[in-house]
N, C-alpha and C positions, 0 to 999 in steps of 0.2 A: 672594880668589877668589869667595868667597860674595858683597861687592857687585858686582864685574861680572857674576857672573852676574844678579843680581835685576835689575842697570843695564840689562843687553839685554834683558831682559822688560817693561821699563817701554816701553810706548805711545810714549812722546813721544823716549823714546833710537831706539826703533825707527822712528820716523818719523825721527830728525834724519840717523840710518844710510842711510834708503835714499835721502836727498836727497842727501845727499854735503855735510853741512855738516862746518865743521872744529871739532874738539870744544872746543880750547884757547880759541876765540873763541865758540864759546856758552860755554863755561865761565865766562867773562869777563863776557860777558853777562848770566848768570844772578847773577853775583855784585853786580854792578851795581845788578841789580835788588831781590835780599834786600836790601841794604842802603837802597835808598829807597825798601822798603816798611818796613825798620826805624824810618825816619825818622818815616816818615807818619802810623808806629803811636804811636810818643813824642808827635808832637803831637796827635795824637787826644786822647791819655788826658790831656795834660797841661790841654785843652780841655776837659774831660769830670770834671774831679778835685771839683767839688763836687758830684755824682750819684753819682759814687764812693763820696763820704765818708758822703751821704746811707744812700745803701746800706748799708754798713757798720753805723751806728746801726741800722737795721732789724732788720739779721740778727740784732746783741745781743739788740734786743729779745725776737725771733723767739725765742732762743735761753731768754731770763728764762720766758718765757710757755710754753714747751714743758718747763722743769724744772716750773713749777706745775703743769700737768696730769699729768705722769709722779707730782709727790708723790699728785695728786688719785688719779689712775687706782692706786695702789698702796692709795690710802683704800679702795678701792670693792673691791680684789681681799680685800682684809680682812672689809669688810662680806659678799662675797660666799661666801665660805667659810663665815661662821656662819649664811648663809640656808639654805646645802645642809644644813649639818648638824639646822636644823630640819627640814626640808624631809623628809629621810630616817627623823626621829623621825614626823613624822607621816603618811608611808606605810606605818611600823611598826603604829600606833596604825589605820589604815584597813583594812590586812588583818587586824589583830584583830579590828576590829569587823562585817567583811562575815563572816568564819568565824562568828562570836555569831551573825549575820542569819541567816544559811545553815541554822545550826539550829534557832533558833527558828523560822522558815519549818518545816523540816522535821516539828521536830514541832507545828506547829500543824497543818499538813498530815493528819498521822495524827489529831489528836485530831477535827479536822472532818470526817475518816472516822467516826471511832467514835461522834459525835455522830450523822451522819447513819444511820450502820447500827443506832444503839440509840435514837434517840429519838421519838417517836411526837408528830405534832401534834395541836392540837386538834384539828382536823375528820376527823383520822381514828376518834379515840374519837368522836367524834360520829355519822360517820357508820355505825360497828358498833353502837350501839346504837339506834339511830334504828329504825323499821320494819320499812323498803320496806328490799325488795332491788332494786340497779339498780347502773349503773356505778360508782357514786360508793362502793357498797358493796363492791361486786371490786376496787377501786382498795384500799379501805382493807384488807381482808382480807390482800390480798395482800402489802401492808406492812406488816401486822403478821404477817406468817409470815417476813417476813426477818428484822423485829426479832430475833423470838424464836429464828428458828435462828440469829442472830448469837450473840445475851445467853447462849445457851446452850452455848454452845463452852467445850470445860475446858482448853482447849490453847489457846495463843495467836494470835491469828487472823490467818492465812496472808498478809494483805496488808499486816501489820504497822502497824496501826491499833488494836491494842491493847497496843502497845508495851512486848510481851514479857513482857503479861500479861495469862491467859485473861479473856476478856471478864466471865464469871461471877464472877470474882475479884475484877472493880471495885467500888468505892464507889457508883461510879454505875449500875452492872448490879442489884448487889442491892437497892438503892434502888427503881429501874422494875420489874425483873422482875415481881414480886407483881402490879403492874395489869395488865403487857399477858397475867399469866395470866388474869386478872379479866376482861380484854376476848377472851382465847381463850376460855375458857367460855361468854360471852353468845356470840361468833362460832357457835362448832360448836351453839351449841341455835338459835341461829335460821336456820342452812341448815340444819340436822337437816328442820325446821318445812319446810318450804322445798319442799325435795327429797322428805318424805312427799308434800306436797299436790300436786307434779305426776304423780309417781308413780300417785297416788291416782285422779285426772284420766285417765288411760291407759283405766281400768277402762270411761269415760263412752260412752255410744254414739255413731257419727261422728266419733270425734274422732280427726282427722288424728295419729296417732303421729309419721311422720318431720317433722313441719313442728313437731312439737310436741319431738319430741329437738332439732332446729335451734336453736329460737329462744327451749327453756326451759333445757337441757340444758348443751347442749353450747355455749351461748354461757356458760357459768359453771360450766365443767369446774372452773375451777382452784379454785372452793369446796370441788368434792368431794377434789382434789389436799389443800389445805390440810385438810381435815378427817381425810385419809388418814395425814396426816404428824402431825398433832395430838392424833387420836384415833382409833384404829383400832379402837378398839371400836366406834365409831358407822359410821365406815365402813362395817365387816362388815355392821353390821344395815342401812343403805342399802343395799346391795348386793344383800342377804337381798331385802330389801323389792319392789327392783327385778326380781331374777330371778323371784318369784312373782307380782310382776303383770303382768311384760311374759310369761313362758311363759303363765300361763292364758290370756291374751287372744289370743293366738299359734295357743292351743291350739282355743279357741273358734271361731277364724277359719277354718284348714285345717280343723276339722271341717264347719262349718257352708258352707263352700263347697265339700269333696266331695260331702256331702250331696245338693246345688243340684245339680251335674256331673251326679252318677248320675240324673237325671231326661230326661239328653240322651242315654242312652247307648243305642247300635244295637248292640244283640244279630247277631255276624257268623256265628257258629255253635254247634253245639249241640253233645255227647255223641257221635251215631251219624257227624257230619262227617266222616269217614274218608277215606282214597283209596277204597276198597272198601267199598261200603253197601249195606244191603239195599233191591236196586234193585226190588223184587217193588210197593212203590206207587208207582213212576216210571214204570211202564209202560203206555201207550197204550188208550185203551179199545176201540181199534178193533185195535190189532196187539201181538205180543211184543214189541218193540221198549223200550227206555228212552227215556223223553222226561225230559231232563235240564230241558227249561224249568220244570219243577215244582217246581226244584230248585235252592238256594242256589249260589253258585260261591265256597267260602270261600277256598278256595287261587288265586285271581285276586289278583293285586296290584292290575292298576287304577292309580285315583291314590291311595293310601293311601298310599306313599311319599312324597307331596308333604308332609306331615305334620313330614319329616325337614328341607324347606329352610322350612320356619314354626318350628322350632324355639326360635328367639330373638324369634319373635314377640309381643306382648302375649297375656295369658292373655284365656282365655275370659269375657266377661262376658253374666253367667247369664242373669238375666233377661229381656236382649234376645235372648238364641238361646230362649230360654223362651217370647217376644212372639212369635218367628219362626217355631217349631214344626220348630228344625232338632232330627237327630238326629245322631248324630257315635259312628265306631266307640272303642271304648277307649285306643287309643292317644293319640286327640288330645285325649280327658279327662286323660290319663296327662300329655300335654306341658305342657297348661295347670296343671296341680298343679306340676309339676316346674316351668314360669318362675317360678311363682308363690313358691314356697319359695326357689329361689335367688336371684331376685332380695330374696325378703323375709331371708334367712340374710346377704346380699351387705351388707346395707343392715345390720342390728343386728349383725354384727362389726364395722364400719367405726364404728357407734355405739359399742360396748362398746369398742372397741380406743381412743377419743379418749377418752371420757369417764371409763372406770375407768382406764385407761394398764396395770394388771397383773392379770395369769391372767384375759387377752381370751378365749383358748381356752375353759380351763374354765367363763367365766361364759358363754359361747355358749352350751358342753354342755349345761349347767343351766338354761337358760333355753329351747332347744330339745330337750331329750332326749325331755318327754313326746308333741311335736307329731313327732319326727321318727320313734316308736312308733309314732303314729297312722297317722301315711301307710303305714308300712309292716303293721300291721294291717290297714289299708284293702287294700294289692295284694295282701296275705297270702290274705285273702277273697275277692278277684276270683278270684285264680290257681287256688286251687280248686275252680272251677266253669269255669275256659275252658281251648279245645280249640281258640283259635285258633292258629295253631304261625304265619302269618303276622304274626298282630296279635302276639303272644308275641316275633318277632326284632324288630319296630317299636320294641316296649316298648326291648329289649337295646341297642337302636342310642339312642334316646333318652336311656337315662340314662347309655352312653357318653359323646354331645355335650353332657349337659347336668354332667358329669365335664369334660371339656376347658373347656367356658365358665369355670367355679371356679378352673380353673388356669391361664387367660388371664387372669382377675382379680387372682389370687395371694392366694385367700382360702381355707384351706387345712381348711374346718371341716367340708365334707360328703363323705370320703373314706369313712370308715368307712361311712358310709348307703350310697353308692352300691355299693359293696362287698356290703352285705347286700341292696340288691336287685338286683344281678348273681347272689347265690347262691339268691336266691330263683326268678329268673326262667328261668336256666339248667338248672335239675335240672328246672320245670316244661315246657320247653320240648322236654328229652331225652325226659318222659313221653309230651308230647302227638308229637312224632316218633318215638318206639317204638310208640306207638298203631298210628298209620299206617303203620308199619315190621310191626308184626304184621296188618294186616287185608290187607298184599298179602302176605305169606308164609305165611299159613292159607287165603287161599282160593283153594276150586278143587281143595284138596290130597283126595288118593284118603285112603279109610279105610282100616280093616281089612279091610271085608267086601267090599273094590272098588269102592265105589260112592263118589262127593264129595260134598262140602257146597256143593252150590249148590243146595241146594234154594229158599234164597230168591233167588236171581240169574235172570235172564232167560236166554233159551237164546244162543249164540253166531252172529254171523252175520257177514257179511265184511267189514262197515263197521266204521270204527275206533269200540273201546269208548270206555266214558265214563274207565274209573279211567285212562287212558294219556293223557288227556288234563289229568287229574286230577294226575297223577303229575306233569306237564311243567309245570302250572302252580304247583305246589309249588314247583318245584327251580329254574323260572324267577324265581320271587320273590324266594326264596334269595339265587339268583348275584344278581340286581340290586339286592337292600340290601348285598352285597358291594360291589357297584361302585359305587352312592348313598354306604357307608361313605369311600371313598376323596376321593370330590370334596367330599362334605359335610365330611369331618372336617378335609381341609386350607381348607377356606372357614373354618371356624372358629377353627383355630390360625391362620390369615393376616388375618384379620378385618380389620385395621391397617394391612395391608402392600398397597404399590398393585400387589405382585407378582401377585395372587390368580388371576387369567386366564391367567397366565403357569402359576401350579404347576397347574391344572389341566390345562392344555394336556401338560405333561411329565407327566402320568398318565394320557392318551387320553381325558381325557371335560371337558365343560361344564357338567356338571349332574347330577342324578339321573335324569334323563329323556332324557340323550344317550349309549344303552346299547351302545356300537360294541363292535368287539373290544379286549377286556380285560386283563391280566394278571393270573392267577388266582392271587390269594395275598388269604387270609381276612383282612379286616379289620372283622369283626364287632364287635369290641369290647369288653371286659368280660372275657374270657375265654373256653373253649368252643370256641376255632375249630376245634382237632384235632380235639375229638370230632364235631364239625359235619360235619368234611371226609371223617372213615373214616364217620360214618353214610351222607351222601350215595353215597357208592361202594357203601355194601351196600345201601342202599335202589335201584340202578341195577339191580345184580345179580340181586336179588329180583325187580324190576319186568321183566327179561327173563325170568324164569324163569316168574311169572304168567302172561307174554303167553302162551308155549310151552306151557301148561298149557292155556290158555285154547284155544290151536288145534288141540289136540290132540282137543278136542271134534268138530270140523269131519269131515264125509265123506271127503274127498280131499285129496291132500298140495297139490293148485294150490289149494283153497280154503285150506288153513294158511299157503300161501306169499301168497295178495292177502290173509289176517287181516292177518298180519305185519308186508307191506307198509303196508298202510294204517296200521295204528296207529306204526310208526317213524317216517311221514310225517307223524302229528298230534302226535307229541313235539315231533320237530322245526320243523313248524309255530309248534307256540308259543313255543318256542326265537326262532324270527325275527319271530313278533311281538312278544315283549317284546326282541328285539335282543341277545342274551347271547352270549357266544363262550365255551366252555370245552370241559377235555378232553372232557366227556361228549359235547359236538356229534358231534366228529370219529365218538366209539365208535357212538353210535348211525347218524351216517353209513355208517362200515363195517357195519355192522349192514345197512341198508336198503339198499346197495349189494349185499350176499350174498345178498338175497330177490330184488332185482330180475335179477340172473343166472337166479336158480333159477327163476323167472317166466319167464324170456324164453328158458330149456329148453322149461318145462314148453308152451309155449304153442304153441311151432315143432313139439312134436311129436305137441300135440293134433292142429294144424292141415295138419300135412305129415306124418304117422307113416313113411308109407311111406320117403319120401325120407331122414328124418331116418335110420330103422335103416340103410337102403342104404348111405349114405355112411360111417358109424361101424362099419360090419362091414367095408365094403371096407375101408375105409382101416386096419384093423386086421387084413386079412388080405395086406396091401400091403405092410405095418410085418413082416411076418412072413416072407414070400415073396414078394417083387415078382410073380416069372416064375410061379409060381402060380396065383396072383390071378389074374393077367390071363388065363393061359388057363381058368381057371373059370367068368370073368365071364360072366353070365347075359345074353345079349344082348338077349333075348325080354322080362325082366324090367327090364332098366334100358330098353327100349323105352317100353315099358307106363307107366314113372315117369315117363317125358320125356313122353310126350304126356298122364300125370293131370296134370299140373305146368302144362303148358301150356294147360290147357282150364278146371283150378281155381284157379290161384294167383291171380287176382285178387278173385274169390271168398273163398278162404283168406285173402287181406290184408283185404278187407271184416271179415269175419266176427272176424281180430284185433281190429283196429278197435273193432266192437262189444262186446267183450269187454272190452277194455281202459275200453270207456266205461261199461262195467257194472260192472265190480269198482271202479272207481276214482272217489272222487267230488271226488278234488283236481284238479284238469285242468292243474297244472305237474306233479303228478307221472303224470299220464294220461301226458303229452305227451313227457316222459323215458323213461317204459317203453317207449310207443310205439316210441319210436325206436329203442331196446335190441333191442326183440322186432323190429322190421323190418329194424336194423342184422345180426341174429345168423340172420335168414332168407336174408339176402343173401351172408354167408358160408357158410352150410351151400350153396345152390345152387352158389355158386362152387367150394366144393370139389369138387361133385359134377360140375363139369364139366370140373373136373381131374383126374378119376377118367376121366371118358370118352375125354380128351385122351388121357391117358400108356395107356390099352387099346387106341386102334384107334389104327395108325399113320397109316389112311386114316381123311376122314370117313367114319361110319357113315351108313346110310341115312336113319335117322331123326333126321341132325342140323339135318333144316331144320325140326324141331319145337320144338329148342332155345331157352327166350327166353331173348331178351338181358339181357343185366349193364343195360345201357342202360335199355332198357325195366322193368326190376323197380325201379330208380331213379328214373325218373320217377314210375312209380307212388309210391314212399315218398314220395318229396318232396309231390307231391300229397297225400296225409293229412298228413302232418306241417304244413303248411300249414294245414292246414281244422280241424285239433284244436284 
């Protein structure tokens, strides 16, 4: 079954199937055929049989020649087996011998350490003993302070180049030690030598100090390091050596250039400089009057503030302001000392700090303690003789800024100083403002016997006094190093910063000179601001209580009210010339606002009496009984008032006019009153003709006498105009 079936799969059954051949006769056929390909095949071979045979020989041979190779190839797998086993012996014998490398490498490695870290060449003894100090000598010095802190280790040294044994402990350390001691000794005595003679050199006249720390010093610090590390004894005494000749010379300098300064110095005032002074030789040869042009104006600021934005300016040089014949008040003597010391304090920490490396601080102290005396001996003496209480907060503000500069640097050695002249300057400054705190709270004061102490003072008159004037330029000075404080001090801490226009702008000002409205918070500096701020407010006190004192002199209550006037108008005057905004404006505002009411009473009823009682008694007999009133009303007599009203009130307005231009010599605040007093006459008519309104139900007879609202308008306008 299994060959017919493969027999229908076979190609050629399957073709013989679909032809319709008969199988019995290809069968037949096929067998036919195997058989005389049988045949064909026989005589082929029998044709063929000596290639055959050929053949055959071949293969034997083939077959000899293939056993020889097989014994050969068996020879070779024999040979090859004993090649591996060398072969293996001497990859054994290879990693022994690179492990042996490996460490001899390793410790030749260390020992060419300990060579280089302890052995010293010729030229470097050569060049420590040689002369000259120069590169060649700091090269060699410096090498032999490793040697020796190498050789000197008792413990074994940490990079293991003395392989696990203290360097001190070798054959070879104790061996060298002895010379490279030999060659420390000649070292530390010829920079000893060294360092005396530059030292020495400081004392010479002209001779450039910082260029000479540069390029003797501090380019061969590390001699004084090594000599430090070496020998500390020598060190101390270089040290020694240097503090006493760099302070005396130090000391010599700030002496000998305050010295110079005070030859420049402008005397701003004296002792009797007070708000209140005996004005009795200030007075007029021809009148009682005070003539103040005879007379210093210490309490003006001026530009003496500008003093504050030169503050990081170069210091004063003498001689040329000396060639120049300038003279210059205290304070700008005071700034140019103070660049002078912190730039010079700036510059020998930055030296002592490189060049010694330890207790930079205390050898600062030591080297400045006597000059930093001096200066303060020097302001100790000024301060006992001045009474300027301006130039006194200039002082306070400057050595603030010149406090913030140190602390922008980050050199942190003149705290204490500036401390002691904060305590110097502040107790001076409460004296010389108690001063002038007592010469307006004493004068003018009654006695026992009723009689004042103005016997030296001029007599009072209606124009504003001088001390009111006096007073405003004090306390303007004041506020404006208050508001100088705030722009200058942030210009200083932002010095760096490209914000600087920016932070000024976010504190209302541009400068010390752009004195707009403020935010009133003391930034004087140093300390003292409270007591600054409660003085101010009692010295305000005081100075209204003087003025009241002062008017009290006067004949009549309208002459105490235009005193009054006028002088709240010269505070605040100078208030707006030096540009200052604070609470005190407003007060003396409200102040000058309560005179100018009481003025522009008193004036309506110099100049209208009649009218003025008329209208204030009716209208308070109106408030009381309307229906009363009105039938009591004097007809005859409010007649009378209408037509004096109509015949004088432009007269009356003249005559205010006049008056206002007589008592008042500021013509804005002429011009304000004015108005006041014309505004508060146009109300009183008004009312009084609402008096006459609400009495006659009819008009009265003499209502065509009445002037108009209209017409007394035109008139004010017209003066108020022409004022």
């Amino acid at each position: 079954d299994e060959d017919l079936a493969s027999f229908q799969e076979d190609e050629m059954v399957q073709q013989a199937l679909q032809r319709g051949v008969d199988l019995k006769k290809y069968g037949r056929e096929l067998e036919n055929d195997l058989r005389q390909a049988e045949m064909d095949s026989v005589m082929q071979y029998v044709q063929n049989s000596q290639q055959i045979t050929d053949l055959h020989s071949q293969m034997k041979e083939c077959d000899g020649v293939l056993a020889r190779m097989e014994e050969m190839l068996h020879g070779f797998q024999a040979d090859l087996g004993s090649i591996s086993s060398e072969i293996r012996h001497l990859q054994e014998d290879s990693l022994s011998m690179s492990i042996r490398l490996k460490n001899r490498r390793a410790v030749e490695e260390k020992i060419q350490k300990f060579l280089d870290n302890s052995s010293v060449l010729p030229q470097v003894a050569t060049s420590i003993v040689s002369p000259h100090i120069n590169e060649a000598f700091l090269d060699a010095v410096v090498t032999l302070s490793k040697r020796l802190k190498y050789l000197e280790q008792q413990t074994p040294a940490a990079d293991g180049s003395s392989i696990d044994v203290a360097p001190n402990d070798t054959s070879y350390g104790r061996t060298i030690l002895p010379d490279l001691e030999r060659l420390k000794v000649k070292a530390v005595g010829k920079i000893r030598d060294y360092f005396i003679n530059q030292f020495s050199a400081i004392r010479k006249p002209k001779t450039n100090i910082q260029m000479m720390q540069q390029n003797s010093l501090i380019k061969y610090s590390k001699l004084f390091l090594f000599v430090q590390h070496e020998s500390p004894v020598v060190a101390d005494e270089l040290r020694s050596i240097y503090v006493e000749t760099m302070g005396k010379t130090i000391l010599n300098v700030f002496k000998s250039y305050y010295a110079q300064l005070m030859k420049l110095d402008l005397v701003m005032t004296s002792k009797s400089d007070l708000i209140v002074i005996d004005d009795a030789p200030l007075k007029s040869m021809f009148s009682s009057k005070v003539d103040m042009s005879k007379h210093n104006d210490p309490f003006s600021l001026g530009l003496r503030d500008k003093v504050l934005e030169q503050a990081e300016r170069e210091p004063i040089i003498v001689h040329v302001a000396i060639a120049e014949g300038q003279k210059m008040p205290y304070e700008a003597l005071f700034r140019s000392v103070m660049k002078h010391l912190v730039d010079s304090a700036t510059s020998e920490f930055l030296f002592v700090a490189d060049f010694f490396r330890t207790a930079a601080i205390d050898t600062f102290n030591r080297i400045y303690g006597r000059t930093l005396s001096s200066v303060l001996e020097n302001i100790e003496n000024y301060l006992l003789g001045c009474y300027d209480a301006v130039g006194l907060l200039l002082l306070i503000k400057l050595n603030h800024m010149m406090r913030l500069v140190m602390e922008r640097r980050r050199v942190p050695v003149l705290d204490n100083f500036f401390d002691r002249i904060s305590l110097l300057l502040w107790p001076r400054f409460k004296q010389v403002f108690d001063a002038n705190m007592k010469s307006i709270k004493t004068a003018f004061v009654s006695s026992s016997s009723g009689t004042t102490n103005n016997k030296k003072h001029a007599p009072v008159d209606l124009s504003p006094h001088y001390v009111s004037r006096r007073y405003a330029q004090l306390v303007a000075s004041i506020v404006t190093l208050q508001a100088a404080s705030v722009s200058v001090s942030l210009s200083i801490a932002h010095n760096t910063s490209s914000s600087h226009s920016n932070q000024q702008q976010a504190e209302g000002t541009t400068g010390p000179h752009s004195r707009g409205a403020l935010d009133w918070s003391w930034g004087v500096g140093g300390g003292g601001e409270l007591m600054l701020q409660q003085d101010m407010s009692t010295m305000r006190v005081e100075m209204i209580a003087l003025l009241d004192r002062l008017a009290t002199q006067l004949p009549s209550p309208k002459d105490k009210i235009v005193f009054l006037i006028n002088n709240y108008d010269q505070i605040l005057g100078v208030f707006q010339e030096s540009g200052v905004m604070f609470e005190d404006v407003q007060r003396v505002e409200d102040l000058l606002m309560t005179q100018r009411e009481l003025f522009a009473e008193e004036e309506i009823r110099y100049s209208f009496p009649r009218l003025v009682d008329f209208v204030l008694k009716t209208e308070q007999a109106i408030n009381e009984n309307a229906a009363k009133a009105r039938a009591n009303l004097d007809e005859v007599l409010t007649e009378s008032i209408v037509r004096e009203f109509a015949s004088n009130w432009r007269t009356g307005i003249q005559q205010i006019n006049d008056n206002v231009l007589a008592y008042f010599a500021n013509f804005r605040n002429g011009m304000e009153i004015l108005k006041q007093v014309l505004t508060q006459l146009l109300l009183y008519y008004t009312r009084f003709q609402d008096i006459i309104k609400r009495s006659w139900s009819r008009p009265p007879a003499f209502s065509r006498d009445i002037v108009s609202t209209a017409a007394i308008l035109m008139e004010i306008k017209r003066y108020s105009r022409t004022f």
